[in-house]
DRENPA-3360 file (N, C-alpha, C; in nm, 2 decimals, always signed):
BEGIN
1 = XXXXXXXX = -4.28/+1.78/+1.08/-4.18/+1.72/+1.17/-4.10/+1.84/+1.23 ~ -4.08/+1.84/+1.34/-4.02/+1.96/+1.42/-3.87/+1.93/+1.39 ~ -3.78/+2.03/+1.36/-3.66/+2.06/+1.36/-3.56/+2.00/+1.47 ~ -3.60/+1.96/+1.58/-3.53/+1.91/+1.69/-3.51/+1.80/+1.67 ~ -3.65/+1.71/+1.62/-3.68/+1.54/+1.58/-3.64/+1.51/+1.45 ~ -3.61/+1.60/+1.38/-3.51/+1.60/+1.25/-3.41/+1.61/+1.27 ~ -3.32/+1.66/+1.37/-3.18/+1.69/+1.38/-3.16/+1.57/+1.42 ~ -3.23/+1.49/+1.55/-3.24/+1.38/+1.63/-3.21/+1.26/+1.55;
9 = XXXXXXXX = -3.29/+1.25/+1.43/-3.32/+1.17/+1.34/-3.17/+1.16/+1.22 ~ -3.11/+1.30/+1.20/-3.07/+1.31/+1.13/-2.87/+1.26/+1.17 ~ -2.93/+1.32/+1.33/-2.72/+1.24/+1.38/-2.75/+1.13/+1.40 ~ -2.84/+1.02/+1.40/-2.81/+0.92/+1.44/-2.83/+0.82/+1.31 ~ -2.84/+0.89/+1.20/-2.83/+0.82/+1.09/-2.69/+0.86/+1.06 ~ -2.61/+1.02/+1.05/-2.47/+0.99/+1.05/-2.41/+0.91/+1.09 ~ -2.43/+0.88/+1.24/-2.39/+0.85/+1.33/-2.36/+0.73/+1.27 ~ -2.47/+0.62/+1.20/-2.50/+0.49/+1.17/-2.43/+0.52/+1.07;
17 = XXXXXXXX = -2.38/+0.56/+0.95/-2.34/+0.53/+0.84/-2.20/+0.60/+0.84 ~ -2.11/+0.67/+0.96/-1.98/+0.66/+0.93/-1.94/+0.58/+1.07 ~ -2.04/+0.53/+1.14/-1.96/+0.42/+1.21/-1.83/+0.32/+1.21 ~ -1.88/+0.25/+1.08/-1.78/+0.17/+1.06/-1.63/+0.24/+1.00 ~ -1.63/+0.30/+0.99/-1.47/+0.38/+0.95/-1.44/+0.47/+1.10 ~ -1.49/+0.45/+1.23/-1.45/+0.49/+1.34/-1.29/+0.45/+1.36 ~ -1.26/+0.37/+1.32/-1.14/+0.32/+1.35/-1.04/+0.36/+1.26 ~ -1.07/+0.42/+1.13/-1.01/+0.51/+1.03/-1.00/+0.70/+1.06;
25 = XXXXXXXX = -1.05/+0.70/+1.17/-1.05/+0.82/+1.19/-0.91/+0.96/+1.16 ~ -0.84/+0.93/+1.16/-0.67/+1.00/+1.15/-0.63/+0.91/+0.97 ~ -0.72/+0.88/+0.92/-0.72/+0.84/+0.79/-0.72/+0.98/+0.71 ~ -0.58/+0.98/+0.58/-0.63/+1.11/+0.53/-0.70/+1.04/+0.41 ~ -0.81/+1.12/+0.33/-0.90/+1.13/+0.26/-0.84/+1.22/+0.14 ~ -0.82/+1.14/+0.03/-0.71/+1.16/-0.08/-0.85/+1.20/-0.18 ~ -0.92/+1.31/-0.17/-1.04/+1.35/-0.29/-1.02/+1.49/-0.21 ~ -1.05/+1.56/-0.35/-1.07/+1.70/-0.35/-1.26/+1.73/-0.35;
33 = XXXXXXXX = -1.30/+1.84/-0.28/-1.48/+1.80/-0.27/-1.46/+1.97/-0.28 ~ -1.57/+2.01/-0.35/-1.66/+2.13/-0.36/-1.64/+2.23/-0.22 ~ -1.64/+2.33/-0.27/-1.60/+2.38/-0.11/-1.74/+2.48/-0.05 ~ -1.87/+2.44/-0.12/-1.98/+2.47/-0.06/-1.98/+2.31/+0.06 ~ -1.89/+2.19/+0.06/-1.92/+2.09/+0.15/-1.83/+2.13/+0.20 ~ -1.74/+2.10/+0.20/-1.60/+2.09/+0.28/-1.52/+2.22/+0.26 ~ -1.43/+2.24/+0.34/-1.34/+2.38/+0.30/-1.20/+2.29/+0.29 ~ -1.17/+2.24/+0.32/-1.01/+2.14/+0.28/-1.01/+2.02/+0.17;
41 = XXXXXXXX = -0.94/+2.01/+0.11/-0.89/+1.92/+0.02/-0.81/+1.78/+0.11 ~ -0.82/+1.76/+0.09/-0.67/+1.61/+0.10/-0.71/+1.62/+0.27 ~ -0.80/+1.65/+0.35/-0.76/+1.65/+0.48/-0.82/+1.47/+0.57 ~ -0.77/+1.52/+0.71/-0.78/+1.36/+0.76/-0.97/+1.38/+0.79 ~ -0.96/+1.21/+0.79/-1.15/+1.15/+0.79/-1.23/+1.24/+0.93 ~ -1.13/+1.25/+1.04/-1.18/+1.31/+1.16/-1.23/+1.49/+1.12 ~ -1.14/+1.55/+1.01/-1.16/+1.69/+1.00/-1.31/+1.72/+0.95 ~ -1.35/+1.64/+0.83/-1.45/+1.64/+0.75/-1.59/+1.58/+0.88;
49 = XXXXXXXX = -1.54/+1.47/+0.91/-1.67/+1.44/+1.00/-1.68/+1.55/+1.13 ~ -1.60/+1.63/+1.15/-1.58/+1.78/+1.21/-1.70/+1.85/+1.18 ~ -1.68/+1.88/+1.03/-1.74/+2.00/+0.96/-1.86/+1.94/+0.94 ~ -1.93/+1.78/+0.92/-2.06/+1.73/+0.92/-2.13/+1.75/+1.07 ~ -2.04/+1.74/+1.18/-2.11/+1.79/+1.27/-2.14/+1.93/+1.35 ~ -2.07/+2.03/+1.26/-2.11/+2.11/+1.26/-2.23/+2.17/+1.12 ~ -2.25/+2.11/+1.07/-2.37/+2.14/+1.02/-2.52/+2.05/+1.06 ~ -2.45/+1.95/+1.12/-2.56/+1.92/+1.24/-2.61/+2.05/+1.33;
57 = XXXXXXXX = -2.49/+2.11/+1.42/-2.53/+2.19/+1.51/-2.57/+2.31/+1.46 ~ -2.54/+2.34/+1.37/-2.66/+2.46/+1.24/-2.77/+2.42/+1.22 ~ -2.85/+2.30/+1.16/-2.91/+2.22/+1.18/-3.00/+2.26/+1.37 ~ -2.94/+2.24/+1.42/-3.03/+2.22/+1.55/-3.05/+2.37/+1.60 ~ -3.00/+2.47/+1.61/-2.99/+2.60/+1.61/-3.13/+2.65/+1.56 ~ -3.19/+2.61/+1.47/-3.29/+2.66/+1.40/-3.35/+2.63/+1.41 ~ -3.51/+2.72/+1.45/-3.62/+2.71/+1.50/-3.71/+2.64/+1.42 ~ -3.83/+2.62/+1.43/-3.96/+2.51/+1.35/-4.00/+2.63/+1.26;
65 = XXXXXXXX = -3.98/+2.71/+1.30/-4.03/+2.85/+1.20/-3.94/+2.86/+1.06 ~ -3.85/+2.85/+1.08/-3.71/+2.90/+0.95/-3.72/+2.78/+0.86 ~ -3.79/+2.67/+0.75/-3.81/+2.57/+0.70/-3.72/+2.58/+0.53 ~ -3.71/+2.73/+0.51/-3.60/+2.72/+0.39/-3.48/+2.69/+0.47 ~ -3.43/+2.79/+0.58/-3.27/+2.72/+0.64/-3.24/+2.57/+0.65 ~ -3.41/+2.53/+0.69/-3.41/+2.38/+0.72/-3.38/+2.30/+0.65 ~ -3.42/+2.33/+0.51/-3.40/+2.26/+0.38/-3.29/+2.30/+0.36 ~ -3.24/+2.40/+0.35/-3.06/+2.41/+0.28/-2.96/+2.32/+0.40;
73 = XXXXXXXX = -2.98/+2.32/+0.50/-2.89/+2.26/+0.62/-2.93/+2.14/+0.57 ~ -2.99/+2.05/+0.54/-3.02/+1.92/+0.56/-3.01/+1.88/+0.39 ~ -3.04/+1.93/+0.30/-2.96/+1.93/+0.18/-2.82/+1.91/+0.19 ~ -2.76/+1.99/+0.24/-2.65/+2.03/+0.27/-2.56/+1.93/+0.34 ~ -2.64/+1.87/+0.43/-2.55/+1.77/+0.53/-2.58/+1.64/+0.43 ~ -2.68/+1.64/+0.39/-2.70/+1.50/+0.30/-2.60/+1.53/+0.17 ~ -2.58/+1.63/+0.05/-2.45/+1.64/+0.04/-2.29/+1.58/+0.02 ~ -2.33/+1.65/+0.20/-2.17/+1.59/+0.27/-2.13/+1.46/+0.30;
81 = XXXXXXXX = -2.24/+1.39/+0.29/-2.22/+1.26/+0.38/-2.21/+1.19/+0.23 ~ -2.33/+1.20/+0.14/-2.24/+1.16/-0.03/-2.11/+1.16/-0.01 ~ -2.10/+1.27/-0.01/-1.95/+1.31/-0.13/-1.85/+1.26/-0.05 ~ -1.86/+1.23/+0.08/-1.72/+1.18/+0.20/-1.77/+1.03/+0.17 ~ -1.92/+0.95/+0.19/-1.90/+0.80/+0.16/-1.84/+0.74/+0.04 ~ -1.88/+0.82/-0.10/-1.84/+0.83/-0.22/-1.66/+0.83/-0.22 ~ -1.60/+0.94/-0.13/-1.44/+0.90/-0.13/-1.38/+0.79/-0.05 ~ -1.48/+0.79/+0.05/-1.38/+0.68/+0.14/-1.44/+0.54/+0.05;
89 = XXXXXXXX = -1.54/+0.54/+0.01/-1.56/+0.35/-0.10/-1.44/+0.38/-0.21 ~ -1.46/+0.50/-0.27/-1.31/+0.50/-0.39/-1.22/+0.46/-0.36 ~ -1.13/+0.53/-0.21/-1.03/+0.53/-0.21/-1.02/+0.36/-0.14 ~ -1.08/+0.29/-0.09/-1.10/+0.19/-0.04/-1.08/+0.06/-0.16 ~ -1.13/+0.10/-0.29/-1.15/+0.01/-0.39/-1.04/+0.02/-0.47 ~ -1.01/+0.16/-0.47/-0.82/+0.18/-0.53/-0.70/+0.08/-0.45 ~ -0.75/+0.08/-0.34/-0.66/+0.04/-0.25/-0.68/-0.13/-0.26 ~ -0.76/-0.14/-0.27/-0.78/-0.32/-0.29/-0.71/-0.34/-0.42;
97 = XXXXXXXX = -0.78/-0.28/-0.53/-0.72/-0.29/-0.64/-0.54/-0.32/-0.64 ~ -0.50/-0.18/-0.58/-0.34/-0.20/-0.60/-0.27/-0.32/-0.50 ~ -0.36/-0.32/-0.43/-0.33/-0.50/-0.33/-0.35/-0.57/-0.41 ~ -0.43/-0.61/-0.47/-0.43/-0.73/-0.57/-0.34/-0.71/-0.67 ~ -0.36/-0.61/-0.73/-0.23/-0.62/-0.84/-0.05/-0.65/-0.80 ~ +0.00/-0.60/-0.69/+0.05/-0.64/-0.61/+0.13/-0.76/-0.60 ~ +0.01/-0.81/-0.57/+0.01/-0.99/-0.52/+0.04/-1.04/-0.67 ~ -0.07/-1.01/-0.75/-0.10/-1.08/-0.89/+0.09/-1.07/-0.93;
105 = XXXXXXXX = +0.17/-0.92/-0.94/+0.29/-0.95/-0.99/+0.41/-0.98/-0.87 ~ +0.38/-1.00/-0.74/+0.42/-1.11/-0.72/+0.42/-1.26/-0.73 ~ +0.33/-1.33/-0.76/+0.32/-1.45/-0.77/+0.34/-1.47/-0.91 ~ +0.33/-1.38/-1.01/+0.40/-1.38/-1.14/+0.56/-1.38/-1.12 ~ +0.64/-1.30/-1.07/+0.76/-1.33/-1.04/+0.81/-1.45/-1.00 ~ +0.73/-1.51/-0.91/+0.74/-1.64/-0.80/+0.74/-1.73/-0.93 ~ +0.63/-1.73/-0.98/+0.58/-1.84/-1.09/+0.73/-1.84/-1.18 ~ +0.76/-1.71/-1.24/+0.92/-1.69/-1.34/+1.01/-1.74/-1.25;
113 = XXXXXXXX = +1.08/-1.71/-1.11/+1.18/-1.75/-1.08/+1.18/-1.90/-1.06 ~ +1.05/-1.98/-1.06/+1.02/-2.13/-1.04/+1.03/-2.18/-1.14 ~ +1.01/-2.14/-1.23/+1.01/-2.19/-1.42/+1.17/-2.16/-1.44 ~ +1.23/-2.08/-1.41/+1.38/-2.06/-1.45/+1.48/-2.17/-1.37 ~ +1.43/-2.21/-1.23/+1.48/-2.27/-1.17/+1.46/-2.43/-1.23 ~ +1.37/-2.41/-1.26/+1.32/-2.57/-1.32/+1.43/-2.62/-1.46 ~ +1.41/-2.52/-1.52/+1.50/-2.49/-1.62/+1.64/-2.53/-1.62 ~ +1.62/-2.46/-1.51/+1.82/-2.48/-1.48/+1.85/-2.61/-1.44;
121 = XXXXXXXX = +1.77/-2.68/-1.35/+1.77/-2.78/-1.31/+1.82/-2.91/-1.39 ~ +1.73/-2.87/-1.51/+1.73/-2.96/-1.66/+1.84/-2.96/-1.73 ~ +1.92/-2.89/-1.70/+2.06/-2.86/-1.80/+2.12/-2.95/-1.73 ~ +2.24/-3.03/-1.84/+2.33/-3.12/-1.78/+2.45/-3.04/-1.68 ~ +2.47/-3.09/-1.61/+2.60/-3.07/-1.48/+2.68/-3.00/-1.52 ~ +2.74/-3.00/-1.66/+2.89/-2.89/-1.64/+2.83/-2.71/-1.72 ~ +2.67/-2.79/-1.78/+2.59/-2.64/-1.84/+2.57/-2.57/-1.71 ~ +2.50/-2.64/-1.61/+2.46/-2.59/-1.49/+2.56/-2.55/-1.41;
129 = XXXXXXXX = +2.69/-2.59/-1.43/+2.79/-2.52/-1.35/+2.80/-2.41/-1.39 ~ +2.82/-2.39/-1.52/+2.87/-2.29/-1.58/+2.79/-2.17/-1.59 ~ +2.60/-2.16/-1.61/+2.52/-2.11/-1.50/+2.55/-2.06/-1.43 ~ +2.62/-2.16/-1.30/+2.64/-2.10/-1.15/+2.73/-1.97/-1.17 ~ +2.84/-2.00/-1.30/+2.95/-1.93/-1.24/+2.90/-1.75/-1.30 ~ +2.81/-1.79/-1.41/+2.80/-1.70/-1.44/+2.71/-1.63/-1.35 ~ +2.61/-1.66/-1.27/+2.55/-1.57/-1.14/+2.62/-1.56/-1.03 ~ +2.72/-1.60/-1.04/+2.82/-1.58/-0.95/+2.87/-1.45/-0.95;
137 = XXXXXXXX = +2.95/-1.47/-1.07/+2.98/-1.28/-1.15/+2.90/-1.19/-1.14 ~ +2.78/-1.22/-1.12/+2.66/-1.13/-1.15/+2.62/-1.08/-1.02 ~ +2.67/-1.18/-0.95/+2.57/-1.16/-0.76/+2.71/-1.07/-0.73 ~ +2.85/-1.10/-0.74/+3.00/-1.01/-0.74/+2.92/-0.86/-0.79 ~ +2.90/-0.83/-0.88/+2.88/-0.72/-0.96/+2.78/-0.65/-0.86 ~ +2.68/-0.72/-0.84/+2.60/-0.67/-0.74/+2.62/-0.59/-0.62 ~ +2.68/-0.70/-0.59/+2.74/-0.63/-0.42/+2.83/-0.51/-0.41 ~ +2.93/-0.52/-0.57/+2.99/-0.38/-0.55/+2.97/-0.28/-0.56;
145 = XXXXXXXX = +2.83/-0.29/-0.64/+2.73/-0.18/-0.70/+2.69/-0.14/-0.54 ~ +2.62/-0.21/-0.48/+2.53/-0.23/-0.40/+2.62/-0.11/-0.29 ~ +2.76/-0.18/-0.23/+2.87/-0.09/-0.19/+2.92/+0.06/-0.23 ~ +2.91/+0.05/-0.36/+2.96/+0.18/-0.38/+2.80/+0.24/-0.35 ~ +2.70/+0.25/-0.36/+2.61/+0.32/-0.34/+2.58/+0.35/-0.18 ~ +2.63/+0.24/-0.07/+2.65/+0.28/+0.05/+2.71/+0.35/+0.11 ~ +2.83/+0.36/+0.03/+2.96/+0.49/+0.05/+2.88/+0.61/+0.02 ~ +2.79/+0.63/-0.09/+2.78/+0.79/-0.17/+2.60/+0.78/-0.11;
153 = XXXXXXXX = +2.57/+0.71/-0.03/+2.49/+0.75/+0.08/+2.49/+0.85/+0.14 ~ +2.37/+0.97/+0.16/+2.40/+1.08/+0.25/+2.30/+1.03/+0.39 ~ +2.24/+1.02/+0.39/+2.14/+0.96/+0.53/+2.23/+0.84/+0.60 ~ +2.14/+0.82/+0.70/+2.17/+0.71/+0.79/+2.09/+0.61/+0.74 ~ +1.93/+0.65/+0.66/+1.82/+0.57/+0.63/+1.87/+0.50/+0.47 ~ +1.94/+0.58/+0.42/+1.95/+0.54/+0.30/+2.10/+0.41/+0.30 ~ +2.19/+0.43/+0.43/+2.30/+0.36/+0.46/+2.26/+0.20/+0.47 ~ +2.16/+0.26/+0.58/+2.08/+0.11/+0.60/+2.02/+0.02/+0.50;
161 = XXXXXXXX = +1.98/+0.11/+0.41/+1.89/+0.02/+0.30/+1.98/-0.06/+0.25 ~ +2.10/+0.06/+0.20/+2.22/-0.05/+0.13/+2.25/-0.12/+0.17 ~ +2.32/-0.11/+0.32/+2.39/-0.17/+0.39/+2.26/-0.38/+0.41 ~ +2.11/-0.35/+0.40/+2.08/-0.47/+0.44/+2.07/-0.50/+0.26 ~ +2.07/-0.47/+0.15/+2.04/-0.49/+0.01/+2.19/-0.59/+0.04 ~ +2.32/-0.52/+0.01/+2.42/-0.61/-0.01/+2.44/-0.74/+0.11 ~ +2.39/-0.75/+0.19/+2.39/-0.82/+0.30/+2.30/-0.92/+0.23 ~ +2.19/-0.93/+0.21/+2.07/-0.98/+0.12/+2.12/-1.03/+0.00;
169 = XXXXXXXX = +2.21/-0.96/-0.06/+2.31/-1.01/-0.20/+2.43/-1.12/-0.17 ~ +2.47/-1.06/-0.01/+2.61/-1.17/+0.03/+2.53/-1.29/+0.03 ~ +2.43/-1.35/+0.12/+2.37/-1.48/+0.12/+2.36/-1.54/+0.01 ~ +2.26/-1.48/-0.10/+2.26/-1.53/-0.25/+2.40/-1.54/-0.27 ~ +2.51/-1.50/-0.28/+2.60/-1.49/-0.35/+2.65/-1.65/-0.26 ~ +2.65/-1.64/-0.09/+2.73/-1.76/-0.05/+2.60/-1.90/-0.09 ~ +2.50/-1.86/-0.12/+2.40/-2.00/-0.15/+2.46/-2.04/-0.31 ~ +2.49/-1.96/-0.38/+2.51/-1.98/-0.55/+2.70/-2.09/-0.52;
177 = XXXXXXXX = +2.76/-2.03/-0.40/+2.91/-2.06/-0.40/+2.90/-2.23/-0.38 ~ +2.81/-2.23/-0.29/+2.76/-2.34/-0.22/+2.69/-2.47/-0.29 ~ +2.63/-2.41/-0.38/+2.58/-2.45/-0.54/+2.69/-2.55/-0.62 ~ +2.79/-2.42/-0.61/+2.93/-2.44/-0.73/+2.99/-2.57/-0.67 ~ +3.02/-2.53/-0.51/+3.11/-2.66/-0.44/+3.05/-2.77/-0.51 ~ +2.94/-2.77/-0.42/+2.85/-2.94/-0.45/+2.86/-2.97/-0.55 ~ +2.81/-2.92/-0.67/+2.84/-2.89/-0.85/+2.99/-2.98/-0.86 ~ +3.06/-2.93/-0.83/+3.20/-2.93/-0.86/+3.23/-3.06/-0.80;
185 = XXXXXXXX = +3.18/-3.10/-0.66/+3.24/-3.22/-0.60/+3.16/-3.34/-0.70 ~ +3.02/-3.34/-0.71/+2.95/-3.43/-0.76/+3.06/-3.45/-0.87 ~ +3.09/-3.32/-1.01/+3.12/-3.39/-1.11/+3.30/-3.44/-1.10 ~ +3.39/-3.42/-0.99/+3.46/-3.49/-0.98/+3.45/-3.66/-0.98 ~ +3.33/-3.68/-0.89/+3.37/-3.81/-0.82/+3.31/-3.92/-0.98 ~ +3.22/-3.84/-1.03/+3.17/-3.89/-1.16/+3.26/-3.97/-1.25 ~ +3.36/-3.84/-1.23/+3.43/-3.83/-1.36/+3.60/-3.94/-1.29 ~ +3.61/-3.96/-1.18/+3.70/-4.05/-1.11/+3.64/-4.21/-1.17;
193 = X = +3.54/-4.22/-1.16/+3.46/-4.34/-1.20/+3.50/-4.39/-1.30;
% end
């Protein structure tokens, strides 16, 4: 096989097997690789498929005559294209992984704060008031925490965070108040009876 129809042969199988991460291209590539393949560590997907095509064009440079060059270039490029498919499925399967885990202790939380609320629900009227008042105190406590950390803020980014966390705390805190009223009116009219 002539060196030309090998090179021919050989980009358009690249070509076919890092296609689908075209759109990942400015993706960085979190694996360290041997630096007979790559000469950067940690660099983006576009750098590496750089350096694959230039051992393509080393690859084509070389005549039908030179057949050891031919064999180390095409070793060489086969390789590269391992050791880069091999990181991008890793880092791809890490990343699913920590998605799902994720979710899993989300919906574990979900599942706790649904069982607690069920809970509470169960308790008689003046238990469950008394409940309220105490996450009352608790959502109070919050917010001033939440405040003083807004003050001893140095950023603008870090202001904001606080600034929407206690905001996010004020609602809770006026839904729990809101709680207490109702709570409080129901067991009057009860207790008028």
């Amino acid at each position: 096989m002539s060196t030309s129809s090998l090179h021919q042969q050989l980009s358009q199988k690249v070509q076919g097997l890092f296609s689908p991460y075209q759109n990942q291209r400015d993706q960085q590539i979190l694996a360290k690789f041997d630096r007979t393949l790559f000469r950067d560590d940690f660099a983006q997907l576009k750098d590496y498929l750089r350096e694959i095509e230039q051992t393509l064009a080393q690859l084509a440079k070389l005549s039908d005559n030179t057949q050891p060059q031919t064999d180390f270039y095409s070793q060489k490029l086969l390789a590269q294209c391992h050791a880069l498919i091999d990181a991008l499925q890793r880092q791809d399967t890490d990343f699913t992984l920590q998605t799902t885990s994720s979710q899993n202790s989300q919906k574990r939380r979900a599942s706790e704060r649904q069982q607690m609320q069920n809970a509470l629900y169960q308790l008689p009227p003046r238990e469950r008031l008394a409940k309220y008042y105490e996450f009352l105190l608790q959502l109070n406590e919050i917010i001033e925490n939440n405040q003083l950390a807004f003050y001893q803020a140095r950023s603008d980014q870090e202001k904001q965070y606080w600034s929407k966390k206690t905001q996010i705390t004020q609602q809770r805190r006026d839904r729990c108040q809101e709680a207490i009223d109702l709570l409080e009116e129901y067991l009057s009219t009860t207790t008028e009876e």
